[in-house]
C-alpha positions in Angstrom: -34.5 -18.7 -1.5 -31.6 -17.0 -0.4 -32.2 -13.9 -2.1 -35.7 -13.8 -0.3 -33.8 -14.3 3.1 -31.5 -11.3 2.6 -33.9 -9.1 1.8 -36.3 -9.9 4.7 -33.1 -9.9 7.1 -32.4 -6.5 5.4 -36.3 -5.4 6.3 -36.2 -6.8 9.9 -33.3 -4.6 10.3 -34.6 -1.7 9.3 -37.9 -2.5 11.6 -35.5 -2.3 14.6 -34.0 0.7 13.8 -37.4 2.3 13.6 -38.5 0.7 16.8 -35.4 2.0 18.5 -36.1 5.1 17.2 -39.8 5.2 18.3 -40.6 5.5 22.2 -44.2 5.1 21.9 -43.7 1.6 20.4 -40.6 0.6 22.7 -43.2 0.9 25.6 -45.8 -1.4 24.3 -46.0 -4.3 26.6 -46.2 -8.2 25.6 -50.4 -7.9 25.6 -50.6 -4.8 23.2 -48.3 -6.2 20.9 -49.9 -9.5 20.6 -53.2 -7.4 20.7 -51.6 -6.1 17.5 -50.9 -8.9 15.7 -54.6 -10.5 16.7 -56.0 -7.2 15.5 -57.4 -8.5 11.6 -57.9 -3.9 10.7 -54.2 -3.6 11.8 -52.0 -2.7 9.1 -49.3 -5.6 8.2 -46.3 -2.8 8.9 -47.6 -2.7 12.4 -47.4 -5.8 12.4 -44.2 -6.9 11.8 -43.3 -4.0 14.0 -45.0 -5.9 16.9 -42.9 -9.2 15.8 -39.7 -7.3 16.1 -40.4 -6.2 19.4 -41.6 -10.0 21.0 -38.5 -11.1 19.5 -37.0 -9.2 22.6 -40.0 -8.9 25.2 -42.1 -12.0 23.9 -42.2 -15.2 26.5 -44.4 -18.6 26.1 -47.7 -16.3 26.3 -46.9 -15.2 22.7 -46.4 -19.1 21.1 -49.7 -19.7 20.2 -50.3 -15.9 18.3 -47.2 -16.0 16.6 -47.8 -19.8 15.4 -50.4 -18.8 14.0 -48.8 -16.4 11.8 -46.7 -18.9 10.3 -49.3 -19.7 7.9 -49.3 -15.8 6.8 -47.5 -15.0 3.7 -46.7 -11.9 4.5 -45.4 -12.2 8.2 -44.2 -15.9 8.4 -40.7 -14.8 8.4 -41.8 -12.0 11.2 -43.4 -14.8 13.0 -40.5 -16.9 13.4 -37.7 -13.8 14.2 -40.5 -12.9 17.2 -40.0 -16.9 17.9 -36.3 -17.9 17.9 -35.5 -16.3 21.0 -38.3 -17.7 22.9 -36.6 -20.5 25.3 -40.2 -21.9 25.8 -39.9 -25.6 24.4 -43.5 -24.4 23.1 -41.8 -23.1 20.8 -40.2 -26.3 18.8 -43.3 -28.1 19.1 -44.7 -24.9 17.5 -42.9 -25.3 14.9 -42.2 -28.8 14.5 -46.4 -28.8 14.0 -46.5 -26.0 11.3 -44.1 -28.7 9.2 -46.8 -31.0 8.5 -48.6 -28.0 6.9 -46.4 -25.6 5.3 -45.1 -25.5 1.8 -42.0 -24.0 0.1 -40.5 -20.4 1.3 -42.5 -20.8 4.7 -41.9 -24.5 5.4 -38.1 -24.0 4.5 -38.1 -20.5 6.8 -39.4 -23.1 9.7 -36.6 -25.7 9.0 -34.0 -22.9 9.4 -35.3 -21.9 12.2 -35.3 -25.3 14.3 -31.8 -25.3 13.3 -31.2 -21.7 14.4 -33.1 -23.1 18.2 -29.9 -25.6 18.2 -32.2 -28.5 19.8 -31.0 -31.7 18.6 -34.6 -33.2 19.2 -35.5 -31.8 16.0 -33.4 -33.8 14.0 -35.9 -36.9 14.2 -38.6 -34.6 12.6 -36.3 -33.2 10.3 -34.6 -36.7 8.6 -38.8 -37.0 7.4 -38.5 -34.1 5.0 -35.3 -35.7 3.4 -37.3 -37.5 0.8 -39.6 -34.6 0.5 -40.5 -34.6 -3.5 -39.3 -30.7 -3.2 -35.7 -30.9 -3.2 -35.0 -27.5 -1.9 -36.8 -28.2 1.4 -34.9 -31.6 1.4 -32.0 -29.7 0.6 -33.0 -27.3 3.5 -33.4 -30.1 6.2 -30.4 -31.7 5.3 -28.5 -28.2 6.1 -30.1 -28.0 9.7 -29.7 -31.5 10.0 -26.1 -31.0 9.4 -26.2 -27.1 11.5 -27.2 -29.0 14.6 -24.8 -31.8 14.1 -24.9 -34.6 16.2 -24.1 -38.1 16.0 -27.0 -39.2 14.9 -27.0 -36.5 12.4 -23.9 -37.6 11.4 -25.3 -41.4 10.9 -28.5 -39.6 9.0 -27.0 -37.3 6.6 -24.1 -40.7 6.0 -26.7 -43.4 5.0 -26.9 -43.3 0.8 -26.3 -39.2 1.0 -26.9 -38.2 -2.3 -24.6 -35.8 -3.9 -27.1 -32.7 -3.7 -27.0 -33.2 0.5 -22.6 -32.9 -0.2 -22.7 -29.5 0.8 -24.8 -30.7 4.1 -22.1 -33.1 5.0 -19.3 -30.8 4.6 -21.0 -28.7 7.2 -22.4 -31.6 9.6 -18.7 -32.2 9.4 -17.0 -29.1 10.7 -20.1 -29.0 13.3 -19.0 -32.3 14.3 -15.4 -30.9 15.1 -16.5 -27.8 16.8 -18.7 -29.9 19.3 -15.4 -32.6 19.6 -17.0 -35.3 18.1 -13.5 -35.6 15.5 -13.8 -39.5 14.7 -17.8 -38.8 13.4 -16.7 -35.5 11.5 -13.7 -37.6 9.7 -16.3 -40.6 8.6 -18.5 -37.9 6.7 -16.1 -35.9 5.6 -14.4 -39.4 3.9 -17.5 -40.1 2.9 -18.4 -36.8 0.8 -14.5 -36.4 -0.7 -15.5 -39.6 -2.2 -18.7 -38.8 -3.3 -17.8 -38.5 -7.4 -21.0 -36.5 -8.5 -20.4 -33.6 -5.9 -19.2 -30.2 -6.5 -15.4 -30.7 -6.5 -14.8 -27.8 -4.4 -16.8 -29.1 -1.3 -15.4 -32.7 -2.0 -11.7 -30.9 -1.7 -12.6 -28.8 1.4 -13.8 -32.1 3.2 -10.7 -33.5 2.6 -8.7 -30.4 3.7 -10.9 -30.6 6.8 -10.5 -34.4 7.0 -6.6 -34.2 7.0 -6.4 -31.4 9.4 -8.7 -33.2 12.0 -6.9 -36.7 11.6 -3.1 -34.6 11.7 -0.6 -37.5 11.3 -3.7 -40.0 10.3 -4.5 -38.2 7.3 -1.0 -38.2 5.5 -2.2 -41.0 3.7 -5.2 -38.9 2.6 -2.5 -35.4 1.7 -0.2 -37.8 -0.1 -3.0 -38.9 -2.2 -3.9 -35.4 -3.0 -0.3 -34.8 -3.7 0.1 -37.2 -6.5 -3.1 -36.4 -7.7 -3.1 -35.7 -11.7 -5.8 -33.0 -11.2 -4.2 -29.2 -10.2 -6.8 -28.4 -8.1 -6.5 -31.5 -6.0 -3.0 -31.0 -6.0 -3.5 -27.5 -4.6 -5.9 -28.5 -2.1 -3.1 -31.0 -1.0 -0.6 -27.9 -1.0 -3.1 -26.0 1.8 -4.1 -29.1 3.9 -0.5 -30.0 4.6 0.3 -26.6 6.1 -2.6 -27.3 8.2 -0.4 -30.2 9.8 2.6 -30.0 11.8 5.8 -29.7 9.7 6.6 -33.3 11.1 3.9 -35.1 9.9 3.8 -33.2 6.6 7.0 -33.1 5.0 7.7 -36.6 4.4 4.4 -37.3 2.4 5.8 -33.8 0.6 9.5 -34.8 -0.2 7.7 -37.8 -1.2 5.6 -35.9 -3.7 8.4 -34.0 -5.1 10.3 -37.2 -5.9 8.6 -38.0 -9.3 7.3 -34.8 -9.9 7.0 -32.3 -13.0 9.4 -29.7 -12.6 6.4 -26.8 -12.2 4.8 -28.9 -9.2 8.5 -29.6 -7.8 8.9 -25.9 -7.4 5.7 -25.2 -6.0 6.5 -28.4 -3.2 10.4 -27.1 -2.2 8.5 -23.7 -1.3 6.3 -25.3 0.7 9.2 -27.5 2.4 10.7 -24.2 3.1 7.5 -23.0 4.7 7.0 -25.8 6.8 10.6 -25.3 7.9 11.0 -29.4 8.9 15.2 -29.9 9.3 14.6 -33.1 8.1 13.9 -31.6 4.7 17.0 -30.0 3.8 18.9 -32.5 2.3 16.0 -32.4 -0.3 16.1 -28.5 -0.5 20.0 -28.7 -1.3 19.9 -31.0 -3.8 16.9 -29.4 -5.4 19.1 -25.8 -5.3 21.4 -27.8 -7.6 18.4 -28.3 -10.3 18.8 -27.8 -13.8 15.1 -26.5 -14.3 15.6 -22.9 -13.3 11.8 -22.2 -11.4 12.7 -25.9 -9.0 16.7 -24.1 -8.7 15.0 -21.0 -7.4 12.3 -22.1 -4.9 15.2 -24.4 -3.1 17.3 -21.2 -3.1 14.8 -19.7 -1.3 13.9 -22.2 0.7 17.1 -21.8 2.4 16.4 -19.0 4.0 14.3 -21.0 6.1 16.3 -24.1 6.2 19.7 -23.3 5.5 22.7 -21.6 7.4 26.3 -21.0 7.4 27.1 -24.5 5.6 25.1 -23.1 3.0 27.4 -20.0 2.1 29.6 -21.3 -0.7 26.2 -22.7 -2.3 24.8 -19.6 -2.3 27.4 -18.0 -3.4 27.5 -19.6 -6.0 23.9 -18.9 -6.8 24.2 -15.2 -5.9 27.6 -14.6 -8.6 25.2 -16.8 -11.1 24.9 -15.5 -15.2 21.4 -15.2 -14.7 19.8 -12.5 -12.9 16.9 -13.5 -11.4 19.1 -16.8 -10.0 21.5 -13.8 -8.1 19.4 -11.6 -7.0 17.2 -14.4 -4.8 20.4 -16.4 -3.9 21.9 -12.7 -2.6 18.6 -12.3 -1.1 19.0 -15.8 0.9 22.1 -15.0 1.9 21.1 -11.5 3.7 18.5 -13.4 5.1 19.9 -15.8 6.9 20.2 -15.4 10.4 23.3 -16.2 12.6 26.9 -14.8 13.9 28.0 -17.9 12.1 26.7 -17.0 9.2 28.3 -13.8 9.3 31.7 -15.4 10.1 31.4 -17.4 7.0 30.4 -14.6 4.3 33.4 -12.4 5.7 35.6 -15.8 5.1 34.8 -14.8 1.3 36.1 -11.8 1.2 39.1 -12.1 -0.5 37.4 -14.4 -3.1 38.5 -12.0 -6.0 35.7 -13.4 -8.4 32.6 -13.0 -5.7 34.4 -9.7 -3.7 32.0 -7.4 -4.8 29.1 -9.7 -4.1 30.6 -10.3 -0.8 30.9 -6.6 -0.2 27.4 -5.5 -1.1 26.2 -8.7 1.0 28.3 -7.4 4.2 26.6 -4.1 4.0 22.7 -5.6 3.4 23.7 -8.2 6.5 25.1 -5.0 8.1 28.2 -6.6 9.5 29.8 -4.4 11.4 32.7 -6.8 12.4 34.0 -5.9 8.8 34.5 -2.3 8.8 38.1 -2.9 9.1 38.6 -4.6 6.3 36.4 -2.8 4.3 38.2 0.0 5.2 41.3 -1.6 3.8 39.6 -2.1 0.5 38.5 1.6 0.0 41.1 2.4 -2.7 40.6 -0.7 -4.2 38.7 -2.4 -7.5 35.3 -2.3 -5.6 35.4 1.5 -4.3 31.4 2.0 -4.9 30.5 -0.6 -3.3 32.9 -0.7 -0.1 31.5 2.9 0.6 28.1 1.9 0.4 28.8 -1.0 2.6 30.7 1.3 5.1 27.4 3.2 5.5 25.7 0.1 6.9 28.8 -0.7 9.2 30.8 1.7 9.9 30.9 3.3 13.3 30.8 6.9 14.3 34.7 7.4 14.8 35.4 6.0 11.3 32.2 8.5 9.6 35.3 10.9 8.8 36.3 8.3 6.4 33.3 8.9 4.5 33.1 12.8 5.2 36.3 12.9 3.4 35.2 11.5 0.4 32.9 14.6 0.1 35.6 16.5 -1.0 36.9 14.0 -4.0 37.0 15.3 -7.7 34.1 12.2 -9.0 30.9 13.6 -8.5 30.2 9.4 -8.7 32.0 9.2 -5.4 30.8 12.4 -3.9 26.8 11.0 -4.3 27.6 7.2 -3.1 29.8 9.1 0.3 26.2 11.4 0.6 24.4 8.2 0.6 26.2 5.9 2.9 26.9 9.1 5.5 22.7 9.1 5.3 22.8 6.0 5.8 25.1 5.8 9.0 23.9 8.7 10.3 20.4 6.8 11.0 21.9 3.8 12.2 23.7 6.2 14.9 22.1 5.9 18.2 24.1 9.2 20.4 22.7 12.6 17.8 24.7 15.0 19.7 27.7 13.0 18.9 26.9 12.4 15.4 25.9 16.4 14.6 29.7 17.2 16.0 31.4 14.9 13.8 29.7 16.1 10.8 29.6 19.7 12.0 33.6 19.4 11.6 33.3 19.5 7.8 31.1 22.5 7.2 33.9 24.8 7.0 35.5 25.4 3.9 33.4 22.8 2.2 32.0 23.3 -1.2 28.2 24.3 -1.5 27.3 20.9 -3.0 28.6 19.8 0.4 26.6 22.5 2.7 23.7 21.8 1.3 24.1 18.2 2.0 25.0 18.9 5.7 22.7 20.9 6.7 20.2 18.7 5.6 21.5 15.8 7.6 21.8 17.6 10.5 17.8 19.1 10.2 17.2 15.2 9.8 19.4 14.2 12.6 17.7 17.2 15.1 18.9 17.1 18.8 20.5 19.7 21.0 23.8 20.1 18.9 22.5 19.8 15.1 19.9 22.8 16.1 22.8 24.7 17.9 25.4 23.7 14.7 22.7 25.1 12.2 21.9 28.1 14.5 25.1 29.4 14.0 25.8 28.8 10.7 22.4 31.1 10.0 23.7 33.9 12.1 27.4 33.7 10.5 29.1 35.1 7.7 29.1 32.6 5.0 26.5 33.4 2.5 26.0 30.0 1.3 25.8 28.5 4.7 23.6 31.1 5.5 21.7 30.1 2.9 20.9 26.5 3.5 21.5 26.7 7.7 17.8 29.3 7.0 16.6 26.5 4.7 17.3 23.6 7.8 15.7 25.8 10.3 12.5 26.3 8.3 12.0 22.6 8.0 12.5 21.4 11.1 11.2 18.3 12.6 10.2 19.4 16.2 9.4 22.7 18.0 12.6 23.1 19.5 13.7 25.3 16.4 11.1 28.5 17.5 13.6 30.7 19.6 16.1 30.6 16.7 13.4 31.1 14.0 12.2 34.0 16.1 15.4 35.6 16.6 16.2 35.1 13.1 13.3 36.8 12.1 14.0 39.7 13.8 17.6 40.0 13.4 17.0 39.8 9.5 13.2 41.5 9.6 12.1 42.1 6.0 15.3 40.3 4.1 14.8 37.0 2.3 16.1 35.0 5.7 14.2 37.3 7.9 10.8 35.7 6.3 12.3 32.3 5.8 13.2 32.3 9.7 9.2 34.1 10.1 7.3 31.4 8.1 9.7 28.5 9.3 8.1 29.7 13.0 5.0 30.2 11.7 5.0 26.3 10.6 5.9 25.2 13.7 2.7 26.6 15.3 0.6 25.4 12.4 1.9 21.2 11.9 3.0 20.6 15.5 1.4 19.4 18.6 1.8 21.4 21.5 -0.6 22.8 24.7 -3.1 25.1 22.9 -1.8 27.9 25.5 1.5 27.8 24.1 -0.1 27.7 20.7 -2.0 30.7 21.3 0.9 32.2 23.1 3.7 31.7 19.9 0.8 33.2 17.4 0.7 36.4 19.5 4.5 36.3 19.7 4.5 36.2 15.7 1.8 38.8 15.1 3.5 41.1 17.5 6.9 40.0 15.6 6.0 39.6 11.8 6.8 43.2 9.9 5.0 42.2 6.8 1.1 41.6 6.2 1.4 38.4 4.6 3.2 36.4 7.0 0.7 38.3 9.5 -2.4 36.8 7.5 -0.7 33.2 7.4 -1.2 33.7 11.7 -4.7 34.4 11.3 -5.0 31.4 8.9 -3.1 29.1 11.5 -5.7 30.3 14.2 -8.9 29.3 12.2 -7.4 26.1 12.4 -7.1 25.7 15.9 -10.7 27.9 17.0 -11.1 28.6 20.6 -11.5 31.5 23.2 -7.9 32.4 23.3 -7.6 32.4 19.1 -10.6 34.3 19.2 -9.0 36.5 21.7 -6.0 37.4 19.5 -7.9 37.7 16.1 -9.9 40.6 17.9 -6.7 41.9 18.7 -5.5 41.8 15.7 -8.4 43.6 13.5 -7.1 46.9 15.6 -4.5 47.0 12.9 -6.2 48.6 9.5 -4.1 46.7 7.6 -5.6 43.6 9.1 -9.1 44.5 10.1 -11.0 42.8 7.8 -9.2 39.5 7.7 -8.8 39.4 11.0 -12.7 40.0 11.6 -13.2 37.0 9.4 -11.0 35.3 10.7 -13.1 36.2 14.5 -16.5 35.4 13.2 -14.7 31.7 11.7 -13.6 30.9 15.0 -16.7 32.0 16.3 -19.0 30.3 14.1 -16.8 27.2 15.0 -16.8 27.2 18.8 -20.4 28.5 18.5 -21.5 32.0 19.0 -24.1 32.4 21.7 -21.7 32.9 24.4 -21.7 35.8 26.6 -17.4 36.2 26.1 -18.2 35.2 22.6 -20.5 38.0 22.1 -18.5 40.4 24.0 -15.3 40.2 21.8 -17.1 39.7 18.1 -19.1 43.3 19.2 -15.4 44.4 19.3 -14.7 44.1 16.1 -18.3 45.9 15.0 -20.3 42.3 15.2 -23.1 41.8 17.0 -25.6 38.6 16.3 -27.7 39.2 12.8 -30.8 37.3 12.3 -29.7 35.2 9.0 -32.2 34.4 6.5 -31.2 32.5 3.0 -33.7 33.3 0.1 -32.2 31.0 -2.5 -29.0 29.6 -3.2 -27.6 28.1 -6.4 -24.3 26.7 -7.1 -22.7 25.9 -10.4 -21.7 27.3 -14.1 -24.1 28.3 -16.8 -27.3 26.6 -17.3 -25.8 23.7 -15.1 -26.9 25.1 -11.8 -27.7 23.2 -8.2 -30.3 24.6 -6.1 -28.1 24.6 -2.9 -30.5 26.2 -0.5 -31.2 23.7 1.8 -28.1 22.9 2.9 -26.8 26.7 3.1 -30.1 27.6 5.7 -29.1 24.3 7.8 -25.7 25.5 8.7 -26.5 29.6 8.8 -26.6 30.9 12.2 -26.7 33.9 13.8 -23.6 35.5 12.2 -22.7 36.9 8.7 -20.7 33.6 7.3 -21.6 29.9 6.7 -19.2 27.2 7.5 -19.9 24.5 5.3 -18.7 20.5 6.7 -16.4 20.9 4.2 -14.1 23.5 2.5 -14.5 22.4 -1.0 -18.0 22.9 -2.2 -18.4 19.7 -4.3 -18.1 18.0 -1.2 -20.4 19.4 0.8 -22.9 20.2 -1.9 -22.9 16.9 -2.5 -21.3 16.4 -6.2 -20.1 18.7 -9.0 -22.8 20.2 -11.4 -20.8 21.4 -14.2 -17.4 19.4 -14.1 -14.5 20.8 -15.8 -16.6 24.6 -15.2 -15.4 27.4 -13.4 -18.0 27.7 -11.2 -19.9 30.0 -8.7 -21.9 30.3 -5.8 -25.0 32.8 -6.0 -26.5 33.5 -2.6 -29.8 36.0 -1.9 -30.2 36.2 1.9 -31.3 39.0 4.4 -29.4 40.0 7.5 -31.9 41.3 10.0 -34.7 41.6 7.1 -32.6 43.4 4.5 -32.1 41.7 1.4 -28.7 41.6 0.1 -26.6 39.2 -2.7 -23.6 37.7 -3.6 -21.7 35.9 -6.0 -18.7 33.5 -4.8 -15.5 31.8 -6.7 -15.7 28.1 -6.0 -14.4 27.6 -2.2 -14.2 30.7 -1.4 -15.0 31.7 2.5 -18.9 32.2 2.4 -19.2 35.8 4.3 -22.4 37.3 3.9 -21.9 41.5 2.9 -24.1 43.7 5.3 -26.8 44.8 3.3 -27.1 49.0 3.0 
C-alpha cells in the first residue's frame, strides 16, 4: 500500500512539473478540463494532467466528474488529489458515498483522503469500516480516525482496540495533544503502553509521550520505566525523563539509581548531571566515590554540571588518580567548571607538592591569569615544562620577555615548549602593534631557529608594526633574516603586504627574493578580496613590474580568474609583448568566451590581438585512451561559440564529460571541427585549455 502511494505521489509530481512547464495546458479553464476527463477517446495521461490542474482551479462544479473517477483504476488516486482541495462539503459526501462501493487500494485512497479533508464528521462513517473483514482498510480507518483526532475518536479507537489499531492510538494520541485535548491523549496513550501484544516500540513511545504530557503526573509512570528489567524500557525511561523538568525528574532518577546495576547507575548519574537538579548532588558525590570505575566516572563528570569550588579537593583527587582514564575526565571537570571561586580554590593547591604539576597544567587550561606570579616564581623549578606552557595561557604582554628569553636556552626541549606558549600568548593578546614590538626586540642577534620562529609569529600576528618589523628585516643586511622576513611577506594574511612585496621585487628584480617578493604580490591579487578596479589596477602594476616571463604568465592566469572588460583590457595589452602574445591571446579569448563575446568593446579589443568572430563547427569529438573512447560531441557543440576555444563547466574533463572512460589511462581529447568551413584537428592532453588551431 504504501509503496503504491509513493510512487503515485512521485507521478503527480512529475504531472505538475509538466503542467508548469506547459502554457497551453496552464490556460485550460475548469470546463475543458472536466471536458477532458468526460472525454471516453482521451488518453489517460491527459487525464490525469486535467486532475492535477482541478486540484488548483477545480470548485464544486467538478464533484460529480471527479466522483466518478473514483471507481477508475487508473485515475482514482488522480481523482481524489483533483478533490482534496475542494472546500465544497460535496466533496465529503462524495466521498463518504464511494465507501460503500469501493474495495482495497481505492477504498483505502478514499479513507486517507477524508482524513487528509480534516472534517471530524467523518469519523462516524469511518468507526463502520473498523470491523471491515480486510484488515488493511480497518487498519486504514483506524489511522484517519486517529489523524483527525477528536474526542470521540479518542473514545472509538479506546473501546477493546486491538493491538493491530496500537499504532493508530499512538497517533490519535499526539493528535489529541496538538489540538489541547491532554487528559484524552494521556487515557489512550495509557491505554496502548499497556496493550501487551503491540509492537514494543510504539507501546514505549506512548509512554514517553504519556509522561511528557502529564510532567510531574507521570513520574509514577518514568519510575516504572526506570526499574523496569527490560533495557529498552529502561532507555525509554532515560529519554522521557529529560522530557520533564529537572524537578520533577530527578527524584524518580536518584530513586532508580539506588538499587541499581552498576552499568545502569552510570548511565543514571549522567543523566542527573544533565538534568542539572541541585538537589542531586549529594547523590553525584557519593557516586564519584564508587568503587565500580564506569559509575566513578559518570559522577566525575557529572560535576561539571553540578559541582563547584567545594568540589576541588575531590577532583583532585580524581585528576592525580593511577588510572588514566579516571585523570584525564576528573582534570577535564575541573577545567570545566565555572567560577572565580573555583579558580581561587585550584590556585590554593598550588603548593600541594604531590598534585603541583596537575595544578599547573589545570591553571593554564582554566587560563588563570591571577597566577602568573606565582607561576613565574616556579619557572626554575621541578615542573619547568609545564609552568611555561601554563605561562602561555596567562601570562600578560609585559611578562612575554620571560618566555622570549627562554628562546635562547641550550635544551632544544625548552626552546620548543617557549615557541609554543609565545604562540599561544601571542593569540590571546588583544593590542598587535604592541605585541609585534615586544617580540621584534629579540630578532637581533638571535639564532636562525629563532628567526624563523619570529617571523612567523609576526606574519600570523599582521597589523601595522609586524608588516613594518618584517619589512625591514627583508631590506636589511642579515642574510638569514632576509631569508625568512621574504618568506613572512609572501604569506601574508591581508593585502596590506603589496607596497613592500612590490618594492621588494624591484629592489631585488631577478634574485631569489626579487621573485619571492613578485609571486608573494602576485598572490595577493589572486586569494584576496578587493574592488575589481584595484584588482585590475595591481595586475598591470605586476606585468609592468615582473622582469621574468613566468611570473608574467602567472598574471595572465590570475586574470582568467577574475574575467571582465578591464582583465580583457590588460590581456590585450599584454599580447604586444612577443614573448607573451600567444598566452596572453588565450588568455583574451578565455575572458572573452567567459564574459561572452558579442559585444561591440568585446569585438574591438579580441580583433587586436588578430581575432575576429569564426563560425565554429564540431565534426566529432571523442575523448578517452585506446579502444576505450567517449563520443564527446554533443557536449563540445553545446558550449562552442563564436571563437576558437571551448570553455567546458568544468576544468577537468571527467567532470564535465560526465565520467572517466579509461580510468587509470592517460588520456586524450581528439577534436575534428571547422572554423569558418575549413576543416582542421586536434589532439589534447587530459585538461588541457581546448583552443581550436586556425586551420591553413
Amino acid at each position: 500500500m504504501f509503496r503504491d502511494t509513493r510512487t503515485h505521489l512521485l507521478a503527480i509530481g512529475l504531472l505538475g512539473l509538466t503542467v508548469l512547464s506547459s502554457p497551453a495546458l496552464a490556460q485550460q479553464t475548469e470546463s475543458d478540463l472536466l471536458a477532458t476527463l468526460k472525454d471516453a477517446d482521451a488518453p489517460i495521461f491527459d487525464k490525469t494532467i486535467a486532475c492535477k490542474q482541478l486540484a488548483i482551479v477545480g470548485t464544486e462544479a467538478a464533484v460529480p466528474v471527479l466522483a466518478g473517477l473514483l471507481q477508475d483504476e487508473g485515475l482514482s488516486h488522480y481523482a481524489r488529489y483533483a478533490l482534496e482541495p475542494i472546500p465544497s462539503p460535496k466533496v465529503d459526501e462524495a466521498l463518504l458515498a464511494a465507501m460503500a462501493t469501493l474495495k482495497g487500494r481505492e477504498l483505502i485512497g478514499v479513507i486517507n483522503s477524508l482524513a487528509n479533508r480534516g472534517k471530524p464528521a467523518a469519523i462516524g462513517p469511518l468507526s463502520k469500516m473498523l470491523d471491515d473483514t480486510d484488515r488493511t482498510v480497518a487498519t486504514a480507518a483506524a489511522h484517519s480516525i486517529a489523524r483527525l483526532g477528536t474526542p470521540q475518536a479518542c473514545e472509538i479507537l479506546g473501546t477493546a482496540m486491538p493491538a493491530e489499531f496500537a499504532a493508530a492510538g499512538l497517533v490519535c494520541g499526539k493528535t489529541l495533544a496538538r489540538q489541547g485535548h491532554a487528559v484524552e491523549a494521556v487515557v489512550i496513550l495509557e491505554q496502548v503502553n499497556e496493550m501487551k501484544d503491540a509492537p514494543k516500540h510504539v507501546r514505549l513511545a506512548a509512554m514517553i509521550q504519556a509522561v511528557q504530557l502529564q510532567q510531574r503526573d507521570g513520574v509514577e509512570m518514568l519510575a516504572a520505566a526506570l526499574a523496569s528489567d527490560d533495557k529498552q524500557t529502561f532507555n525509554a525511561g532515560l529519554r522521557a525523563a529529560r522530557l520533564l523538568t529537572p524537578a520533577d525528574a530527578s527524584q524518580a532518577v536518584r530513586d532508580a539509581a539506588k538499587d541499581a546495576a552498576p552499568s545502569r547507575t552510570a548511565l543514571l548519574i549522567t543523566l542527573l548531571g544533565d538534568l542539572g537538579d541541585p538537589a542531586s548532588l549529594s547523590a553525584v558525590v557519593e557516586a564519584a566515590g564508587s568503587d565500580d570505575a564506569t559509575v566513578r566516572l559518570a559522577a566525575i563528570e557529572a560535576l561539571a554540571t553540578l559541582g563547584g569550588a567545594a568540589h576541588v579537593p575531590l577532583l583532585m583527587d580524581a585528576a592525580v588518580d593511577k588510572s588514566e582514564s579516571i585523570s584525564s575526565r576528573g582534570l577535564k571537570t575541573l577545567a570545566a567548571l565555572a567560577g572565580d571561586d573555583v579558580d581561587r580554590a585550584v590556585l590554593d593547591l598550588l603548593n600541594d607538592k604531590s598534585s603541583q604539576a596537575t595544578v599547573i597544567r589545570l591553571i593554564g587550561q582554566r587560563r588563570i591569569t591571577a597566577a602568573a606570579p606565582k607561576l613565574l616564581a616556579l619557572l626554575d623549578g621541578p615542573h619547568r615544562l609545564d609552568v611555561i606552557a601554563a605561562l602561555g595561557e596567562t601570562v600578560s604582554l609585559g611578562d612575554l620577555d620571560v618566555l622570549c628569553k627562554i628562546l635562547r636556552s641550550n635544551s632544544e626541549e625548552l626552546r620548543l615548549a617557549a615557541r609554543n606558549a609565545i604562540h599561544a600568548a601571542c593569540n590571546r593578546m588583544p593590542d598587535r602593534d604592541a605585541t609585534a614590538a615586544r617580540l621584534a626586540i629579540f630578532l637581533n642577534g638571535a639564532s636562525e631557529e629563532t628567526v624563523e620562529f619570529l617571523m612567523e609569529e609576526l606574519r600570523l600576528i599582521g597589523g601595522p608594526k609586524a608588516l613594518a618589523t618584517v619589512a625591514l628585516a627583508a631590506k636589511g643586511r642579515s642574510a638569514t633574516q632576509k631569508e625568512y622576513a621574504t618568506q613572512a611577506l609572501g604569506g601574508w594574511l591581508d593585502t596590506s603586504a603589496a607596497p613592500v612585496l612590490l618594492d621588494l621585487a624591484k629592489a631585488e628584480g631577478t634574485g631569489k627574493y626579487g621573485i619571492r617578493g613578485m609571486r608573494g604580490y602576485i598572490r595577493l591579487i589572486r586569494q584576496f578580496s578587493m574592488p575589481e578596479r584595484q584588482r585590475a589596477e595591481m595586475c598591470r602594476t605586476a606585468l609592468q613590474t615582473a622582469r621574468r616571463d613566468a611570473e608574467k604568465k602567472l598574471v595572465l592566469e590570475v586574470l582568467q580568474r577574475y574575467p571582465d572588460v578591464d582583465s580583457l583590457k590588460i590581456a590585450v595589452a599584454a599580447a604586444k609583448d612577443p614573448a607573451l602574445k600567444i598566452e596572453a591571446a588565450a588568455t583574451a579569448l578565455i575572458i572573452a568566451q567567459q564574459i561572452g563575446g558579442k559585444s561591440g568593446d568585446v569585438k574591438t579589443l579580441l580583433a587586436q590581438v588578430g581575432q575576429d568572430p569564426v563560425k565554429i563547427e564540431i565534426v566529432k569529438a571523442e575523448y578517452g585512451a585506446g579502444v576505450k573512447m567517449k563520443d564527446v560531441t554533443a557536449t563540445l557543440r553545446r558550449h562552442a561559440r563564436d571563437l576558437p576555444l571551448i570553455v567546458l563547466p568544468s576544468p577537468k574533463y571527467n567532470t564535465a564529460f560526465g565520467g572517466d572512460p579509461a580510468s587509470g589511462s592517460v588520456k586524450t581529447l581528439k577534436i575534428q571541427y571547422k572554423i569558418d568551413g575549413k576543416p582542421g584537428e586536434v589532439v589534447l592532453p587530459e585538461n588541457a585549455t581546448i583552443l581550436l588551431p586556425t586551420p591553413k
